[in-house]
Backbone as CSV, one residue per row, in Angstrom:
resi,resn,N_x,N_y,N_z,CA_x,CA_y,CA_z,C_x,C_y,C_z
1,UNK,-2.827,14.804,-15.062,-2.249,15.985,-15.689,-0.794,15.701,-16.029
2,UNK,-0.070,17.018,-16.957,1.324,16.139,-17.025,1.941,16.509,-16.352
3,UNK,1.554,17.371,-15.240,3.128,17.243,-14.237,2.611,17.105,-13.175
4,UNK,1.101,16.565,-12.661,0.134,16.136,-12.141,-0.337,15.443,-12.213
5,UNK,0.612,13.802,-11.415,0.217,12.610,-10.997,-0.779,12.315,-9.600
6,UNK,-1.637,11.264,-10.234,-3.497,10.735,-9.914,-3.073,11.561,-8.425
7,UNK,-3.903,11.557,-8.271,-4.605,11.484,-6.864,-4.946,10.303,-6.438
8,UNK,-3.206,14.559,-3.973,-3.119,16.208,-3.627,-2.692,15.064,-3.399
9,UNK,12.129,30.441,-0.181,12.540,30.473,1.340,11.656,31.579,1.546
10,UNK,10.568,31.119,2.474,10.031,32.321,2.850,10.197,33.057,3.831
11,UNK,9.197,34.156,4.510,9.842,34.485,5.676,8.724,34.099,6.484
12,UNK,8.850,34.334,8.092,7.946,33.696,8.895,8.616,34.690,9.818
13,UNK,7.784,35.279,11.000,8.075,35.932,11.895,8.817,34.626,13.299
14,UNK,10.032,35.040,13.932,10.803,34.603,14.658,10.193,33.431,15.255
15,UNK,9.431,33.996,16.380,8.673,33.478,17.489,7.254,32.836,16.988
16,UNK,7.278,31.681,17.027,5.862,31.561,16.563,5.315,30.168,17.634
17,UNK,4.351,29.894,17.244,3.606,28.502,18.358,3.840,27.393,17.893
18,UNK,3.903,26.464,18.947,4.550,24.931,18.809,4.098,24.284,19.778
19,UNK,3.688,22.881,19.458,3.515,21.767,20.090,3.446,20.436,19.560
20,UNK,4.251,19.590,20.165,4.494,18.040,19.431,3.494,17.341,18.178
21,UNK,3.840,16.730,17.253,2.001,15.727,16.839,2.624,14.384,17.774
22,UNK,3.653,14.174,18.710,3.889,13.106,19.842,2.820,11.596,19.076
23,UNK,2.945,10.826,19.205,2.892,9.563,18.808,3.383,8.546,20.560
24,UNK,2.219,7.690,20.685,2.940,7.183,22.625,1.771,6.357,22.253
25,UNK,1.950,5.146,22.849,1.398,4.019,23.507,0.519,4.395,24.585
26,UNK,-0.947,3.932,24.187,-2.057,4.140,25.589,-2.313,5.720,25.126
27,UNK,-3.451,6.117,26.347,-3.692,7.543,25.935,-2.739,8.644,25.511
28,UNK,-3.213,9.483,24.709,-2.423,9.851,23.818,-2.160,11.265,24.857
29,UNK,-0.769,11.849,24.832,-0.206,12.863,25.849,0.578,14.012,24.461
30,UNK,0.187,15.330,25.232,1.098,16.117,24.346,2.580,16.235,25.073
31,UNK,3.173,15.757,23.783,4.881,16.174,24.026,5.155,17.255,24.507
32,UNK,6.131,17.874,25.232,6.661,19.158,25.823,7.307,20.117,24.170
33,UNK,7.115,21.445,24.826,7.284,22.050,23.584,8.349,22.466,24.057
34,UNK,9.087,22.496,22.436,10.315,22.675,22.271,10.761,24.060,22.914
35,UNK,12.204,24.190,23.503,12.096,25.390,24.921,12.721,26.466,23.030
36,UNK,11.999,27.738,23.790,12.062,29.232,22.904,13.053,29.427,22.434
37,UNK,14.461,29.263,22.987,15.657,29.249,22.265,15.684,28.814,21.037
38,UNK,15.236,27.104,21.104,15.806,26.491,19.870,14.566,27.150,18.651
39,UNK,13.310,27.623,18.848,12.476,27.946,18.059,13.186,28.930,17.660
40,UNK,13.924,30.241,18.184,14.391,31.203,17.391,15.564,30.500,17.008
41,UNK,16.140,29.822,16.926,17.354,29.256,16.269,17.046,29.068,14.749
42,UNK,15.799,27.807,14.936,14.940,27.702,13.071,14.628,28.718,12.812
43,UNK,14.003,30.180,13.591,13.667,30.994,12.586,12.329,30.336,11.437
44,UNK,11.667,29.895,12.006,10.271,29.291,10.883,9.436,28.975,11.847
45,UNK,8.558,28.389,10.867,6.960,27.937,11.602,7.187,26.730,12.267
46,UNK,6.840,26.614,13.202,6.208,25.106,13.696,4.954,24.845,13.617
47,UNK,4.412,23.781,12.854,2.873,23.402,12.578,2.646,22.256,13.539
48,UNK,1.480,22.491,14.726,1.257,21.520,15.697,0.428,20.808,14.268
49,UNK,0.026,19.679,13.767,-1.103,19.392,13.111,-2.030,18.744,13.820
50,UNK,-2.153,19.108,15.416,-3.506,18.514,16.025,-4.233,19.493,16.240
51,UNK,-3.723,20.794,16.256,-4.705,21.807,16.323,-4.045,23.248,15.339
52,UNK,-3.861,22.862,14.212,-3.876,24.043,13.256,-4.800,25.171,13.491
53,UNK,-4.390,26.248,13.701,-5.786,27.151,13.640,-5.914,27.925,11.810
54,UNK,-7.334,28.522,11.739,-7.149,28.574,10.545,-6.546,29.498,9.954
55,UNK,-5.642,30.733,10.972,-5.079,31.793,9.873,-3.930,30.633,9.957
56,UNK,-3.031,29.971,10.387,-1.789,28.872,10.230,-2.527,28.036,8.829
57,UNK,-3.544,27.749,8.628,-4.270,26.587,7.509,-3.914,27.283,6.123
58,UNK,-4.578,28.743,6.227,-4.372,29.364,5.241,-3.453,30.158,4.725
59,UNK,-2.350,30.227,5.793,-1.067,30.645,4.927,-0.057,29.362,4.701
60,UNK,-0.402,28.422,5.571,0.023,26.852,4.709,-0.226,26.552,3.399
61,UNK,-1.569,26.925,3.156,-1.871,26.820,1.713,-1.521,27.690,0.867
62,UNK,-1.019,28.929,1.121,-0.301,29.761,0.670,0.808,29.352,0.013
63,UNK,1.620,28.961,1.073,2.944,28.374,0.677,3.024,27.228,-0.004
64,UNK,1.364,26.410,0.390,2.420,25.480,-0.642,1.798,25.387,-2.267
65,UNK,0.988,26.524,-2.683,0.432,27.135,-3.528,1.511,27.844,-4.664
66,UNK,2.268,28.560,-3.889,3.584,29.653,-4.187,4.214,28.316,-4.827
67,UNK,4.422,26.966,-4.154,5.519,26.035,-5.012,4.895,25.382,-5.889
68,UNK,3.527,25.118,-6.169,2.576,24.308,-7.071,3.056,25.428,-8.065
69,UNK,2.947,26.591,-8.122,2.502,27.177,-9.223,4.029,27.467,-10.242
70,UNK,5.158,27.556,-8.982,5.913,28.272,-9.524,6.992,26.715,-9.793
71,UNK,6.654,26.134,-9.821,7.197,24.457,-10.403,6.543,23.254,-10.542
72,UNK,4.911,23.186,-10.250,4.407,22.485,-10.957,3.439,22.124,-11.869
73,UNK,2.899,23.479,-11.947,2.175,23.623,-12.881,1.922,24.766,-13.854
74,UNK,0.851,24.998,-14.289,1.143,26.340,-15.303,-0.110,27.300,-14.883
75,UNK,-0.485,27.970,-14.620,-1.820,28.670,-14.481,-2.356,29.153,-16.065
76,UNK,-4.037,29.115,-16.096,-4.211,29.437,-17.702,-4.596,30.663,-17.019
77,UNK,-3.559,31.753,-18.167,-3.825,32.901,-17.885,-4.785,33.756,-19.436
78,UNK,-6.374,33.437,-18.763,-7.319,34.235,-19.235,-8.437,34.883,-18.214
79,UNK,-8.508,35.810,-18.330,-8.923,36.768,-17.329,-10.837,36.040,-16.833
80,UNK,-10.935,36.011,-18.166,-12.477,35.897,-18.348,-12.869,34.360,-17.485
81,UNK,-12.213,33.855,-18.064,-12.468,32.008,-17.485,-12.038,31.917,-16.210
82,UNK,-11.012,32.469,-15.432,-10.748,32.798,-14.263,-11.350,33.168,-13.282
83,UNK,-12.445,34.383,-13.923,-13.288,35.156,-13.013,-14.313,34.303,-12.944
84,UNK,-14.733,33.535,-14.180,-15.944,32.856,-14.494,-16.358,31.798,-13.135
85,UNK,-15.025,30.897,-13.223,-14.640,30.079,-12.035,-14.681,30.601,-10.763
86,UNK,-13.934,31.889,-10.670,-14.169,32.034,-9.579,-15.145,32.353,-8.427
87,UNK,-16.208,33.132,-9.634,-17.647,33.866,-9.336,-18.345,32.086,-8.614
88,UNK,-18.393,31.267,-9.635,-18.691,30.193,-8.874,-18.495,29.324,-7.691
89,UNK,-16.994,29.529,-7.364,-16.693,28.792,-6.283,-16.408,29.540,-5.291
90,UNK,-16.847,31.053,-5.263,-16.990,32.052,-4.474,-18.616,31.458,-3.664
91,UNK,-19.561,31.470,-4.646,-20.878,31.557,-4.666,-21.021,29.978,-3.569
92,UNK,-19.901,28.863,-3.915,-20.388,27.878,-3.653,-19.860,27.651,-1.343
93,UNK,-18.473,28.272,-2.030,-18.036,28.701,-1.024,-18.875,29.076,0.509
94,UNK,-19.083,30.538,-0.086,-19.998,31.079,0.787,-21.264,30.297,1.778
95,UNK,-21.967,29.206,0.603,-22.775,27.924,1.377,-21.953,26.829,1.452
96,UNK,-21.115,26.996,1.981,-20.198,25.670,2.798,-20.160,25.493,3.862
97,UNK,-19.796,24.534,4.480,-20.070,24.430,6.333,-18.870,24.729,6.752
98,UNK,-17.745,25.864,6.057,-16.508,26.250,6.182,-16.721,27.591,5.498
99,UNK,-17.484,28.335,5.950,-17.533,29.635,5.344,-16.446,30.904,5.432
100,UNK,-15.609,30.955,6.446,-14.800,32.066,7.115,-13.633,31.635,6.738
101,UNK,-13.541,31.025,5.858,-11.708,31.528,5.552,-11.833,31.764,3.893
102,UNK,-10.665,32.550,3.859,-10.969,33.090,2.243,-10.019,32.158,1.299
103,UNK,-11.278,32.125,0.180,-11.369,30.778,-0.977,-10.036,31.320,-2.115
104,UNK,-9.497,30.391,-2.711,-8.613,30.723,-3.877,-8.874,29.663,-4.877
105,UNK,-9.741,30.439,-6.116,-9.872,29.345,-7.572,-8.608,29.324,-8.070
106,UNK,-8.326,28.910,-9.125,-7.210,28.588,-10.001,-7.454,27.620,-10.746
107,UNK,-7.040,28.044,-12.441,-7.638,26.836,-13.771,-6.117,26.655,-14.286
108,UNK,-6.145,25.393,-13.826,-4.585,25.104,-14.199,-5.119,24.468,-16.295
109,UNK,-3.759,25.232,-16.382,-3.275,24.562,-17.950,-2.684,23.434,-18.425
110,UNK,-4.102,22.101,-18.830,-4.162,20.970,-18.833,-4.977,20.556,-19.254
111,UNK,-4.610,19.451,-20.388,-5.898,19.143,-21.364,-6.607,17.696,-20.373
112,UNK,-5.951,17.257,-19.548,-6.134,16.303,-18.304,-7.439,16.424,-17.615
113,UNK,-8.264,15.849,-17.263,-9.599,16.065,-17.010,-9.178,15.582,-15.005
114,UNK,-9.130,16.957,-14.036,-8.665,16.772,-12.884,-8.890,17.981,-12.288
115,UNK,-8.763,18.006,-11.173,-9.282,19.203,-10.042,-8.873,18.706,-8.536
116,UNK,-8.119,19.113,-7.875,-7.697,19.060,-6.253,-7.473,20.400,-5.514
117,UNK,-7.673,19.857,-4.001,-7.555,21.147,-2.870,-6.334,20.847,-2.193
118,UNK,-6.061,21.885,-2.163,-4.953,21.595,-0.510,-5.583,22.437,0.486
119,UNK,-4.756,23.563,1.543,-5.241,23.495,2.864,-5.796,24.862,2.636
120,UNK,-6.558,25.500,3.104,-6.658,27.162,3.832,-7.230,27.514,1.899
121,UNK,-8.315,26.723,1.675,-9.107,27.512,0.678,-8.911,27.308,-0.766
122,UNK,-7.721,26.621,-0.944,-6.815,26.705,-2.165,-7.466,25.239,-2.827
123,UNK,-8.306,25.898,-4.530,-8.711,25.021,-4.752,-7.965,25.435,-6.563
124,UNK,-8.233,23.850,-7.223,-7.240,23.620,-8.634,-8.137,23.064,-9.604
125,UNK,-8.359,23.708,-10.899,-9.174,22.548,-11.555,-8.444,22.601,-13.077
126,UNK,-8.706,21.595,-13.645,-7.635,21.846,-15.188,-9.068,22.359,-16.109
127,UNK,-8.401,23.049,-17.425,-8.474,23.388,-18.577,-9.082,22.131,-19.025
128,UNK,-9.189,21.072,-18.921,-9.315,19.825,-19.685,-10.456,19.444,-18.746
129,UNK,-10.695,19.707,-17.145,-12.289,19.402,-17.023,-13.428,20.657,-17.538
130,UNK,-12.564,22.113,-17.162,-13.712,22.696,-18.182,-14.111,22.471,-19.261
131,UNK,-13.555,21.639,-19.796,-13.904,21.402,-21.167,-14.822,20.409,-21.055
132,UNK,-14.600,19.305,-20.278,-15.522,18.123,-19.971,-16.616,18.308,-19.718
133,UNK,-16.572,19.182,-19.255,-18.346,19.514,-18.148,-19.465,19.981,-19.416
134,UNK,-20.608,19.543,-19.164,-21.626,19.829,-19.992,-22.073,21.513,-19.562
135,UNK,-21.963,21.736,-18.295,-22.964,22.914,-18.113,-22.556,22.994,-17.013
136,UNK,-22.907,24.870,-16.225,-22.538,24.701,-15.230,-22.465,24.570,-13.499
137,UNK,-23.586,23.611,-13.793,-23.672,22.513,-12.595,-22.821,21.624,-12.189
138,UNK,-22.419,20.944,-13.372,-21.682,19.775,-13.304,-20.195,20.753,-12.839
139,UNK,-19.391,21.411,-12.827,-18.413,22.297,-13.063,-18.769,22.575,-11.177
140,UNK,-19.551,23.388,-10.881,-19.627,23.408,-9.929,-19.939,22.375,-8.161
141,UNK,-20.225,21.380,-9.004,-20.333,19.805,-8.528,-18.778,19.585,-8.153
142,UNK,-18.027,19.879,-8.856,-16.595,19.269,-8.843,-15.742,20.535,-8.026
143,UNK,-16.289,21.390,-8.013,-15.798,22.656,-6.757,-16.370,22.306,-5.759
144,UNK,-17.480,21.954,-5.719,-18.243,21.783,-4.137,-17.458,20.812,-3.536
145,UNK,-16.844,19.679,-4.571,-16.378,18.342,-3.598,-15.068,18.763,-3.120
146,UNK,-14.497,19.456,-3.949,-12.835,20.000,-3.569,-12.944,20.996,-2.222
147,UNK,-14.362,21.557,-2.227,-14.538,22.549,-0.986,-14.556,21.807,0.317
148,UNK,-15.334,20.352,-0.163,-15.905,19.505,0.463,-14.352,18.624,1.617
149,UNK,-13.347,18.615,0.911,-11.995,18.340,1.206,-11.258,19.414,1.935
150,UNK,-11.646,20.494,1.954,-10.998,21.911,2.639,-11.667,21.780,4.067
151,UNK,-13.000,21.682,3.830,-14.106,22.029,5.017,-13.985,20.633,6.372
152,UNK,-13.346,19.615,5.433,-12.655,18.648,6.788,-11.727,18.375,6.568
153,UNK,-10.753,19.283,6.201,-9.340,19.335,6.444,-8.484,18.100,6.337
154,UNK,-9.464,17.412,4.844,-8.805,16.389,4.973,-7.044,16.146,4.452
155,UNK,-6.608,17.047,4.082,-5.209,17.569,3.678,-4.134,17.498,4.926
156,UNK,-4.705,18.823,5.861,-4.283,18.316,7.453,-4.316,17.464,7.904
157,UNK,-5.040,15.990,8.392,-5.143,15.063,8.924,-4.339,13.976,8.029
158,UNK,-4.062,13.791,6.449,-3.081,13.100,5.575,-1.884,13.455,6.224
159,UNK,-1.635,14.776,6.162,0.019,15.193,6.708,-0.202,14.937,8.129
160,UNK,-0.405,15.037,9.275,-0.445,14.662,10.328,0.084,12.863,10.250
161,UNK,-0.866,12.267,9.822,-0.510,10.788,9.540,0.628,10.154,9.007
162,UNK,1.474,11.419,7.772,2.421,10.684,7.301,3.430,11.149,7.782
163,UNK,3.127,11.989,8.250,4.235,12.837,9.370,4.989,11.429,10.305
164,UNK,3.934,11.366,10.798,4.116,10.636,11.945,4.848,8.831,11.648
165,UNK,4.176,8.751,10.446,4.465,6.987,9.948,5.604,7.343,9.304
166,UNK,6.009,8.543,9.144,7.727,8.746,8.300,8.713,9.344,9.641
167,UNK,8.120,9.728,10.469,9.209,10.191,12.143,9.548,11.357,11.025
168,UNK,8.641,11.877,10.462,8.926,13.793,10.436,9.169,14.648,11.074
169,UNK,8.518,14.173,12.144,8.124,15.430,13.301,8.563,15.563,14.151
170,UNK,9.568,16.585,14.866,10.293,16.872,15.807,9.542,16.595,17.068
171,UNK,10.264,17.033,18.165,9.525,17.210,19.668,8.769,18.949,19.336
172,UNK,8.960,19.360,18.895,8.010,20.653,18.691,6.719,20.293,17.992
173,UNK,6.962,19.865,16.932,5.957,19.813,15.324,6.790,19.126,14.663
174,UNK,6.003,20.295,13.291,6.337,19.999,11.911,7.369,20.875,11.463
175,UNK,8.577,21.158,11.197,8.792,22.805,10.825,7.783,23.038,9.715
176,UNK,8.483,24.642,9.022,7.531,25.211,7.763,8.059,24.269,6.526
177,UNK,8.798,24.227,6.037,9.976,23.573,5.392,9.199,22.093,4.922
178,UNK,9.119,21.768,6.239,8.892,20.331,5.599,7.382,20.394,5.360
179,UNK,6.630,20.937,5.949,5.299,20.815,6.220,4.768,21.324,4.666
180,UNK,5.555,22.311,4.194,5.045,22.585,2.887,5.671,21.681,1.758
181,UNK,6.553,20.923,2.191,6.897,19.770,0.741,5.828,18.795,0.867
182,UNK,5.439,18.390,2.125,4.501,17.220,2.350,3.468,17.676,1.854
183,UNK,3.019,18.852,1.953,2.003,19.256,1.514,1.449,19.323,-0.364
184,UNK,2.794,19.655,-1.172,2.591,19.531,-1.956,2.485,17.794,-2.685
185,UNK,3.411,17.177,-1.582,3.403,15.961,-2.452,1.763,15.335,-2.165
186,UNK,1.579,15.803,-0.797,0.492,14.526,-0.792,-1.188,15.529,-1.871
187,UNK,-1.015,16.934,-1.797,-1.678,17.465,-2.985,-1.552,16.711,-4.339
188,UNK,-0.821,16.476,-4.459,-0.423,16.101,-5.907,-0.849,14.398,-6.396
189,UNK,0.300,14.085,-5.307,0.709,12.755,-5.568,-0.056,11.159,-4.391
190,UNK,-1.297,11.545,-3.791,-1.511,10.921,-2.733,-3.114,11.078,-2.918
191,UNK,-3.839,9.670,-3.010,-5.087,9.306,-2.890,-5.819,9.671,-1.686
192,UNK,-7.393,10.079,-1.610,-7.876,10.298,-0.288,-8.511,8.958,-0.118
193,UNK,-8.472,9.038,0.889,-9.081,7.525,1.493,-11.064,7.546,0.800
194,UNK,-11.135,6.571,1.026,-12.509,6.277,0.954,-13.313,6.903,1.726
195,UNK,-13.027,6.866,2.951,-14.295,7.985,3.581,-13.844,8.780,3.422
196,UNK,-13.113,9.700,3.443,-12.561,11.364,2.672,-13.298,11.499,2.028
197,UNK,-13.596,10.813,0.604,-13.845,10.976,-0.610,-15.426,10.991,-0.715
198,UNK,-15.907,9.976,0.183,-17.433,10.035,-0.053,-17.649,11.428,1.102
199,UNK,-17.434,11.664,2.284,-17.639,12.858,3.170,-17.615,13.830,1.849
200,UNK,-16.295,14.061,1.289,-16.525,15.179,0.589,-17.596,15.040,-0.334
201,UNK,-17.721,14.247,-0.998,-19.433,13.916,-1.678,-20.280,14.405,-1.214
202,UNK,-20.424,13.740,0.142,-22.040,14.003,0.966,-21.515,16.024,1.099
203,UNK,-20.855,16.417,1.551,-20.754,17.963,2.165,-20.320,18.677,0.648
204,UNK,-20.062,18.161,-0.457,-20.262,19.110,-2.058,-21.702,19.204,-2.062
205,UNK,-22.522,17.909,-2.339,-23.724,17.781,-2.715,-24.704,18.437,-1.994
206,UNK,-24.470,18.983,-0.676,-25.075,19.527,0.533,-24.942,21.314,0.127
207,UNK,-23.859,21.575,-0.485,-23.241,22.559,-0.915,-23.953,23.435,-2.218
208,UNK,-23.379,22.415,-2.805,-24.234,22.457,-4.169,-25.549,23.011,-4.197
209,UNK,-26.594,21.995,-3.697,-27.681,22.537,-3.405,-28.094,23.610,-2.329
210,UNK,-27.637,24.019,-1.524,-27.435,24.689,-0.807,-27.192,26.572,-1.844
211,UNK,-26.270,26.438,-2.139,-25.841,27.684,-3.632,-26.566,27.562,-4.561
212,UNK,-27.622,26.986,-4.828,-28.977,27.389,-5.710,-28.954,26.287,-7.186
213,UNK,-27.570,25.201,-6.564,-27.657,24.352,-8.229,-28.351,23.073,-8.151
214,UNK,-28.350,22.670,-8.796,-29.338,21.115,-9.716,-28.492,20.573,-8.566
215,UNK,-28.496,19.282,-7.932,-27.543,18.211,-7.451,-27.060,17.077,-8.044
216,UNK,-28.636,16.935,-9.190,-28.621,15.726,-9.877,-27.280,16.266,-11.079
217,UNK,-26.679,17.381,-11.035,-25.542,17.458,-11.881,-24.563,16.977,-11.628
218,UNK,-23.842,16.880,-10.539,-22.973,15.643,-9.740,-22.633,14.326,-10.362
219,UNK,-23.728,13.673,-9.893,-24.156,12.517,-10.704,-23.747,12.356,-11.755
220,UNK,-24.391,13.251,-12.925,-24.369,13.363,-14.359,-23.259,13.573,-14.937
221,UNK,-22.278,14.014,-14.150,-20.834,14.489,-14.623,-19.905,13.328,-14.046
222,UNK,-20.415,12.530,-12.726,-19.609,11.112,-12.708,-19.741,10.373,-13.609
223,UNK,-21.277,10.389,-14.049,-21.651,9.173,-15.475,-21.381,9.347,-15.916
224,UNK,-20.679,10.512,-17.259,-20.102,10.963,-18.200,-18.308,10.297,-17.936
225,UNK,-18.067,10.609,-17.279,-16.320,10.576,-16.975,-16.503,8.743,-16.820
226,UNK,-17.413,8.319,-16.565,-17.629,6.867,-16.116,-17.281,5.863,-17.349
227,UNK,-18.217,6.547,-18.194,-18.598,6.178,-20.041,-17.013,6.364,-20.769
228,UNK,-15.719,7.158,-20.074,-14.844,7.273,-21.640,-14.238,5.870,-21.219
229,UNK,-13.315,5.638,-22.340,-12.910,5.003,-22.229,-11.525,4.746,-21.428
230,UNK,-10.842,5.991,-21.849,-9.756,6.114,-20.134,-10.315,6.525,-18.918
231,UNK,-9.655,5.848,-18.059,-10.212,6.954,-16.590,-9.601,8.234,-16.337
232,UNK,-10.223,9.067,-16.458,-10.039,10.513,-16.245,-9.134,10.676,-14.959
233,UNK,-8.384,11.467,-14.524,-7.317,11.427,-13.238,-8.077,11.914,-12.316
234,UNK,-9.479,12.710,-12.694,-10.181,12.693,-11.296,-10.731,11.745,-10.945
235,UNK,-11.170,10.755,-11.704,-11.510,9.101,-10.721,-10.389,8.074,-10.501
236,UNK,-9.058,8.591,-10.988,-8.203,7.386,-11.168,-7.891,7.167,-9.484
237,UNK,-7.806,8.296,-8.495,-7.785,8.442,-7.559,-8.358,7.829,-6.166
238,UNK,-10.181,8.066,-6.384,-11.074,7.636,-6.361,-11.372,6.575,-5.819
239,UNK,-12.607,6.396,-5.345,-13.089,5.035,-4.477,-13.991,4.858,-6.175
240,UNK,-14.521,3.390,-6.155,-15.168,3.146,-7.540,-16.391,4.331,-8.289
241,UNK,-16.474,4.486,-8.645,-17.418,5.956,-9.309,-18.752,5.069,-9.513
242,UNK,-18.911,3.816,-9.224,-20.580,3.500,-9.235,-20.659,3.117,-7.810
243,UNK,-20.008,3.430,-7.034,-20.041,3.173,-5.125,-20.623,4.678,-4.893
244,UNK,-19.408,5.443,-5.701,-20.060,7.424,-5.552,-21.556,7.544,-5.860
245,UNK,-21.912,7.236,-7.434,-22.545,7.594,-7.407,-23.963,7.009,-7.037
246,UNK,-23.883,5.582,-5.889,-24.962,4.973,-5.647,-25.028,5.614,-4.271
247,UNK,-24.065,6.373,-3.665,-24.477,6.752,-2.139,-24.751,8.381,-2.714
248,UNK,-24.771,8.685,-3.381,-25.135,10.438,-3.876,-26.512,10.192,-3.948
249,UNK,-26.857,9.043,-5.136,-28.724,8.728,-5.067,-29.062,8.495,-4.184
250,UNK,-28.765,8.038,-2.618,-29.294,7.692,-1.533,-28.950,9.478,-0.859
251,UNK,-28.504,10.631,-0.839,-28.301,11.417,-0.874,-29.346,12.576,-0.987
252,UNK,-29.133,12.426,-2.386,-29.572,13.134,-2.846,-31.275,12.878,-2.896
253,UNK,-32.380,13.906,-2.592,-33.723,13.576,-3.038,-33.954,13.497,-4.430
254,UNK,-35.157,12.322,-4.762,-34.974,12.728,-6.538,-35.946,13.435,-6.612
255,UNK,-36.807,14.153,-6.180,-38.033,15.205,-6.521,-37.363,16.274,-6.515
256,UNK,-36.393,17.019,-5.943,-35.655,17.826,-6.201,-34.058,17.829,-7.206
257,UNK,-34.056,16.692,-7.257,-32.312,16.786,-7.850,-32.336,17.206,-8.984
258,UNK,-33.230,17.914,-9.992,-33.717,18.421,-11.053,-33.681,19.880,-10.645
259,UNK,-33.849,20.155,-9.741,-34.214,21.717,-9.407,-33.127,22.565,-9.333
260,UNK,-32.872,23.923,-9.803,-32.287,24.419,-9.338,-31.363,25.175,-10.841
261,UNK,-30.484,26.291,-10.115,-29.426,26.462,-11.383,-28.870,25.404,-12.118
262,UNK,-28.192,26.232,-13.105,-26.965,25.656,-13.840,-27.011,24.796,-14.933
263,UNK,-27.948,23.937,-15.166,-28.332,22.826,-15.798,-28.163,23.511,-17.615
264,UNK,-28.230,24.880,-18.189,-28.120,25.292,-19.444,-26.606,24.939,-19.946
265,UNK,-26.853,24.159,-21.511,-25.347,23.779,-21.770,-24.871,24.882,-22.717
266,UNK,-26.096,25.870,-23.492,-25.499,26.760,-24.104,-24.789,28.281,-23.410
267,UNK,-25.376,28.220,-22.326,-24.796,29.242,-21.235,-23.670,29.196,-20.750
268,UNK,-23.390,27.751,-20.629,-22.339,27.108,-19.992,-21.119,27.451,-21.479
269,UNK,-21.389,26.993,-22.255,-20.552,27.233,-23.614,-20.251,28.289,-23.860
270,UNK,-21.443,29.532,-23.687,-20.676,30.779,-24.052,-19.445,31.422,-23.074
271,UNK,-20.046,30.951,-21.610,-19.148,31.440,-21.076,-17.470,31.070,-21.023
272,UNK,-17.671,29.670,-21.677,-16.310,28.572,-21.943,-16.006,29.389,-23.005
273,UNK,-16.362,30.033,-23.596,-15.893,29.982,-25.044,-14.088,30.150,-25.446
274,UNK,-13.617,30.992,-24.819,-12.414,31.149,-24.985,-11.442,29.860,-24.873
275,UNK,-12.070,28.641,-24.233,-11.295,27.419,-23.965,-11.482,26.889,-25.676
276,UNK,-12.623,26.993,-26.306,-12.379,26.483,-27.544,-11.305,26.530,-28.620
């Protein structure tokens, strides 16, 4: 995207919870938490990132949502395509193995063919993959995997890691402060590892079918993005897209991967229509 490179002052109540992400040689020990004084001194959050709970996940993603939007990207503001999206990744949501925290779509404005999650629900897809997608299976294939990234927190466990390999992290935590810049950069600007990437595969595709769609649309929408001739910024990211899509066919059943919603491309079109 263009202000969306490859691939992912507020207020805070006084007193809040804290405990080290500590880093030690041999079994691993929690650091002593920082004594109550100095916590009301910051006045902010402390994020343990070994045990986030999920109302802390989802107002993380809040915040660092509030700075995506309001400096790095653009939201497309049409009512219709918005809801369209969202009805879907509501639907897909709901059959996720992360059902209880509440989901946030958003169609960023971008002719860029790309889509990422950050933490607590918050999912992104451009203007430029709705356009890509044949129908809408394939569309919802590419929500399931971003859900697929929420539902193992693989966002949390990146910041935890770089936290720690950069000496971010106080004897408390993380503060709020920093925890939401890291957050946006590694949203933005930071590859998921290889098993990230296929997990979220295996738990979209599980998803997918699960919410009543085709699976074999997955697939069909990697092969497509496979065929242009640039790499699209949602694979530039990516473990190889014929590694994806040879462990999805081992995945996926083929007597069923035909079955199911979504698969109509003129349905899919009318409802796009306003992107034309």
């Amino acid at each position: 995207m263009s202000n969306i490179s490859p691939r992912r002052p507020w207020f805070y109540p006084l007193i809040t919870s804290s405990v080290a992400i500590g880093v030690v040689v041999g079994a691993p020990q929690p650091a002593p938490a920082a004594p109550l004084w100095e916590l009301l001194l910051r006045g902010a959050q402390v994020y343990q990132l070994y045990n986030v709970s999920d109302r802390e996940e989802v107002q993380l993603g809040k915040q660092i949502n509030q700075q995506l939007v309001g400096e790095q990207f653009q939201l497309y503001n049409n009512a219709r395509i918005n809801n369209y999206v969202d009805r879907i990744g509501q639907r897909l949501a709901k059959n996720s193995t992360r059902p209880d925290i509440p989901y946030t779509f958003q169609v960023v404005k971008d002719d860029s063919i790309n889509a990422f999650a950050t933490s607590g629900g918050y999912v992104y897809v451009t203007t430029g993959l709705l356009k890509a997608a044949d129908n809408e299976a394939q569309l919802a294939g590419v929500l399931a995997h971003e859900i697929g990234h929420i539902a193992e927190r693989h966002l949390i466990e990146q910041m935890r890691e770089t936290a720690i390999a950069r000496g971010l992290a106080s004897a408390a935590g993380l503060d709020e402060s920093t925890a939401v810049q890291l957050g946006v950069e590694l949203a933005l600007r930071r590859p998921n590892s290889r098993s990230d990437e296929f997990q979220a595969d295996a738990r979209g595709v599980q998803t997918l079918g699960k919410a009543g769609y085709a699976q074999v649309a997955m697939i069909n929408f990697l092969e497509k993005l496979r065929s242009q001739r640039s790499v699209p910024t949602f694979l530039s990211t990516h473990p190889a897209t014929g590694d994806r899509i040879a462990r999805l066919e081992k995945i996926i059943d083929s007597q069923q991967a035909n079955r199911g919603a979504g698969l109509n491309e003129s349905n899919y079109q009318a409802q796009t229509q306003p992107l034309n």
